[in-house]
N, C-alpha and C positions, 0 to 999 in steps of 0.2 A: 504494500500500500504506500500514498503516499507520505512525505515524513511532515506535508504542512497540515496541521491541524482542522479537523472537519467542524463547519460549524454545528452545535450539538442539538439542533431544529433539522437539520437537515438530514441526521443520522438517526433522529426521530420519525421522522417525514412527519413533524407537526406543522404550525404557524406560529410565531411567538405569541399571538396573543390565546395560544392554549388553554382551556382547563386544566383543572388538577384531573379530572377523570379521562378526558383527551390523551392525556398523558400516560396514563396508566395502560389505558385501552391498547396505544400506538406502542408502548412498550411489551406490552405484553403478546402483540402483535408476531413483534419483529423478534424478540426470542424465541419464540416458537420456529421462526423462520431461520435463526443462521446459526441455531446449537450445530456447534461441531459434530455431532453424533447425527445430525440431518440432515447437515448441508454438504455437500459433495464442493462447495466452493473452496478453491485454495488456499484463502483468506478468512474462511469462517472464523474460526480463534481468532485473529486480533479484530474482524467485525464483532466479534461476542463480546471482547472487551472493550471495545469502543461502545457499542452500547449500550453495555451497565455503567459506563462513566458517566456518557451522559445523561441518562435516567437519574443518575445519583445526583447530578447538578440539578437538572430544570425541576427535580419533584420536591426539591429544597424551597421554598421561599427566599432565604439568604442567600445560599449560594446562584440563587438565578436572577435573584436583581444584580450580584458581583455580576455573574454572567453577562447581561444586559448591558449593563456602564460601562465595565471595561473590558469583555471578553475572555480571553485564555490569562492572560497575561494577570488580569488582577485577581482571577482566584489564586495564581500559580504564585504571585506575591506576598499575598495573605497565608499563604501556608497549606494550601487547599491539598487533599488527599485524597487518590478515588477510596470510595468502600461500596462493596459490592454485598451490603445485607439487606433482602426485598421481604424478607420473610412475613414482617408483619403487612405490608402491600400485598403478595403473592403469595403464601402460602402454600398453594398447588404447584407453585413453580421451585419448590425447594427442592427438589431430586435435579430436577434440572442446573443450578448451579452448587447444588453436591457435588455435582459429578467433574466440574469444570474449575471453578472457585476455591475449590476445597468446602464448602460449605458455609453457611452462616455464620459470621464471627470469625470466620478466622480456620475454624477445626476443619471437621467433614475429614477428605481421604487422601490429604497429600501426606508425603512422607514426613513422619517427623523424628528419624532417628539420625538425623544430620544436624548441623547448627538453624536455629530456630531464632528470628529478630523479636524482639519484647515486643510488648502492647503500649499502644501507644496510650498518653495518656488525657486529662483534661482537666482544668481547674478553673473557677469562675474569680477574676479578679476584680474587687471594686474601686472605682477612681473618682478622684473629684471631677468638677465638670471642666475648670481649668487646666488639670492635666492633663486630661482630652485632647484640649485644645492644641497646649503649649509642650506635650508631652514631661515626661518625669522619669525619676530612677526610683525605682522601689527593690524592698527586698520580698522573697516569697518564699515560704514552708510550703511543703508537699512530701507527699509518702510515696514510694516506690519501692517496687524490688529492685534491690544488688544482690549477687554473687557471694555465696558466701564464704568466707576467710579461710573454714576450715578445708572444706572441700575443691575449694575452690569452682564454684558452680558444678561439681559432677553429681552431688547429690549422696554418694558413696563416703563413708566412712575412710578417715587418712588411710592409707597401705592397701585398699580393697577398690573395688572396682565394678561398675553396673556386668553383668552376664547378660549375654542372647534370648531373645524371649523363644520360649518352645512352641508354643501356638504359631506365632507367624518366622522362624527362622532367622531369626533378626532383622527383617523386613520392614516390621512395623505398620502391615497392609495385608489385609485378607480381599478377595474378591467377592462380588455378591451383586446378584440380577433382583434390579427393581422396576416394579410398574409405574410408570407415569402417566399423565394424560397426554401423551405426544407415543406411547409405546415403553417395550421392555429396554432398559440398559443395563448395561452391566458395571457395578461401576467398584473403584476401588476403593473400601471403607478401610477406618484405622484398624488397627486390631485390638479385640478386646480385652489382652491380656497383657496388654504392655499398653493400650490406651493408646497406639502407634505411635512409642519410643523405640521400638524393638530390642529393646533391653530393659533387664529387670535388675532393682538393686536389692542384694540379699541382705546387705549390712551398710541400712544406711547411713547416715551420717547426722550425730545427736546433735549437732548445733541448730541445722535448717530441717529436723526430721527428713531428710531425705530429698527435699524438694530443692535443693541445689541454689536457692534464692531466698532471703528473708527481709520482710519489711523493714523499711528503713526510710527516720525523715530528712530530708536534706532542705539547706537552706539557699537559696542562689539570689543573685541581682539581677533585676532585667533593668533595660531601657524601653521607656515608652517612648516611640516615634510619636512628633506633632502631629494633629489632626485625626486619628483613632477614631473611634466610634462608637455607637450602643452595639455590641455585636462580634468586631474586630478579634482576630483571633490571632493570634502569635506562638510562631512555633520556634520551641526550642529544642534545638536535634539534640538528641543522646540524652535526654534527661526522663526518659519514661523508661518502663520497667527493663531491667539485664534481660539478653536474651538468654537461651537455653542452648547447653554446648556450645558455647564459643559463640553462640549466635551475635550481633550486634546487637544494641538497645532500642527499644522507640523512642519517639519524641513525644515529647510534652509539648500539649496546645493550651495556651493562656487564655482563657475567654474571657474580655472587656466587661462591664458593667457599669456604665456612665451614671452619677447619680444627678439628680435636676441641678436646674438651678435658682436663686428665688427672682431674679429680675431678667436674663436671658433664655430665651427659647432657641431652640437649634434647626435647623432643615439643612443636611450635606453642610455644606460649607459655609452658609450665612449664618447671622446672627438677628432675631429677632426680638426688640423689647420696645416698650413705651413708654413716654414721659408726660407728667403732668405740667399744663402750661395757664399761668393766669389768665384771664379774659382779655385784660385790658391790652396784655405781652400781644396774644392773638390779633388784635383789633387793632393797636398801633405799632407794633413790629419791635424788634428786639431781641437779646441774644440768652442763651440758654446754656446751661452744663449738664452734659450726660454721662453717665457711666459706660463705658467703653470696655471690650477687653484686654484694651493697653493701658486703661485710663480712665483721667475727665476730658473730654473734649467737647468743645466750643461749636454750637451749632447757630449761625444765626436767622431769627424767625423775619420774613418780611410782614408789611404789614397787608392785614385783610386774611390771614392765613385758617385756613377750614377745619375745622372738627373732624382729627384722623384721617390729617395729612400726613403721608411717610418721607421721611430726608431718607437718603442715601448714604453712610459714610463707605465710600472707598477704598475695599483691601485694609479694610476695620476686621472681616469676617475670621474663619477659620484657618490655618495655612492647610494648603493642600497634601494630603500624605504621599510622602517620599516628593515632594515638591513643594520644600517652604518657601521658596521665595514666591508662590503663586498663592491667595486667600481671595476666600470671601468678601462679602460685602457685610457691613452693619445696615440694617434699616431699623428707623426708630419714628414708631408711632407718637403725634403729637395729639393729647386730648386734654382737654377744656378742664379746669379744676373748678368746681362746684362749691364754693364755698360753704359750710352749714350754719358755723357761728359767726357772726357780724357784728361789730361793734355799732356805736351809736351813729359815729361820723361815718362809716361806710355805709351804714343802711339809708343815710341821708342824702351820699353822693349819691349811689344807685339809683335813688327814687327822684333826683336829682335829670340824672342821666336817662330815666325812663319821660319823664315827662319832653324832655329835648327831644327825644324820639319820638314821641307821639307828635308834639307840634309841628315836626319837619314832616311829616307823615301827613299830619291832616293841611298842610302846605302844597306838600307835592300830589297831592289829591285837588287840592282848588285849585292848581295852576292846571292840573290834565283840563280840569273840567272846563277850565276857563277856554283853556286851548280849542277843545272841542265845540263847545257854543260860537268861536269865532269862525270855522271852521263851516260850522252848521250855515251862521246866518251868509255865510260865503255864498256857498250852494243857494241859497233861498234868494239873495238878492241877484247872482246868475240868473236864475229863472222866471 
């Protein structure tokens, strides 16, 4: 195939503006169509994996708006990783990527008496809203398996050593024919008597009882990159669980958790909030101070200005992640302060200032009318 990236609509044969059911429908479709075990095409394998990737994006909400905004490139940013578990979608379709996948999670029937990568991991991180913005350094606790000291990951007691499992011949993989709703396969399950390690420990090792890995918390520093988000996920390689025999580690994914904020609202990379503005400031024009996320800065009001009119500040906004020299914009709603308590001399200008209004009012009323009466007897003396 080829090696530029397919868009992941196209490998669906949806539309972007898909349903969630659309989706499912069309994927479930096209599995049925390019299981290697059906398709006589050359390519079926890397089509099967190609379209449980992209099933795993567009059926995501998060991962399909990245999709959408930036394509391959900002999930692949973000830390993005295919997973290939339908099970609670599909269900009937679980023998089908048993057989190919290794099964849901992870297990099912690939070999697993060779080195084995850990599980990746997940942890929900909470941030201010300005660290968001402006990113920050935090430190983080998390639990994972390491390797343990005694054994050194094999699980076996010092001087001793795992043996061949008798069931599968050190294999770690029995065979065995299932029905599907596509037909019979045959397919390769682990083995039940090594759990397909294909090895068994007689004498295991007291410190990790045998399991060759024990819990353990570690503490690490990350960096928050500016601009992050409600959702933002960050990965850090080799920090999730030791793998098994020599295996490599997974990674650890930080998931974001932005808390409000009390005067700033957010959309992508603007910044929305409001200010309250005196009547008279409104009516005769005049300058104002806002809170900002760099600051106070100076907005000025002209005069005549409307109830919940919006200013614009400028690359005020967010900076754009992995590109701070580019932000948002601040917009700042202007609305009218309502006074409730009045002193004696304001409630006298007001009433002051109402009555001005009224007389100009019934002014500009006698001068229409006037207008018009001239106007009238124009026509009437014409005729």
């Amino acid at each position: 195939m080829s090696t530029t990236r397919r868009d992941y609509y196209e490998i669906l044969g949806i539309e972007r503006s898909a349903s969630a059911d659309e989706i499912k429908r069309a994927f479930r479709k096209k599995a049925k169509e390019c299981h290697p075990d059906t398709s006589n095409h050359p390519e079926a394998e890397a089509q099967f994996k190609e379209l449980g990737e992209a099933y795993d994006v567009i059926s995501d909400a998060n991962k399909r708006q990245i999709y959408d905004n930036y394509g391959h490139e900002g999930l692949k940013s973000g830390g993005y990783q295919p997973q290939y578990d339908f099970s609670d979608s599909f269900p009937d379709l679980g023998d089908i990527f048993s057989s190919f996948f290794g099964g849901f999670g992870g297990g099912g029937g690939r070999r697993r008496n060779g080195p084995q990568q850990g599980n990746d991991l997940r942890m929900d991180l909470s941030l201010e809203f300005t660290e968001a913005v402006f990113g920050a350094k935090k430190e983080i606790s998390f639990t994972h398996l390491e390797n343990c000291d005694d054994c050194q990951g094999s699980g076996a007691s010092p001087g001793s050593g795992p043996t061949n499992c008798s069931t599968c011949g050190g294999q770690g993989q029995v065979r065995q024919t299932t029905q599907t709703i596509i037909g019979h396969f045959t397919q390769i399950a682990p083995c039940p008597g090594c759990q397909g390690t294909g090895s068994i420990i007689v004498n295991p090792c007291k410190n990790c009882h045998g399991q060759g890995r024990k819990a353990m918390e570690s503490k690490r520093s990350i960096v928050i990159p500016p601009g992050v988000d409600q959702g933002t996920r960050l990965r850090i390689a080799s920090e999730g669980d030791a793998g098994t025999k020599g295996g490599p580690p997974g990674d650890l994914y930080v998931v974001l958790q932005i808390r409000s904020h009390p005067e700033f609202k957010r959309d992508g990379y603007h910044i929305y909030s409001r200010h309250e503005v005196t009547y008279p400031t409104m009516v005769l024009g005049g300058e104002i101070e806002v809170t900002t996320l760099d600051g106070v800065e100076k907005i000025k009001i002209p005069a005549g200005t409307k109830n919940g009119h919006v200013f614009t500040l400028k690359n005020a906004g967010v900076p754009h992640l992995n590109n701070n020299a580019r932000r948002g914009n601040h917009e700042v709603e202007v609305q009218v302060n309502i006074p409730v308590h009045l002193s004696g001399e304001e409630k006298k200008l007001l009433q002051k200032l109402n009555e001005l209004q009224q007389d100009k009012t019934r002014k500009d009323k006698a001068r229409q009318n006037a207008s018009l009466m001239g106007k009238f007897k124009e026509v009437l003396a014409g005729s």
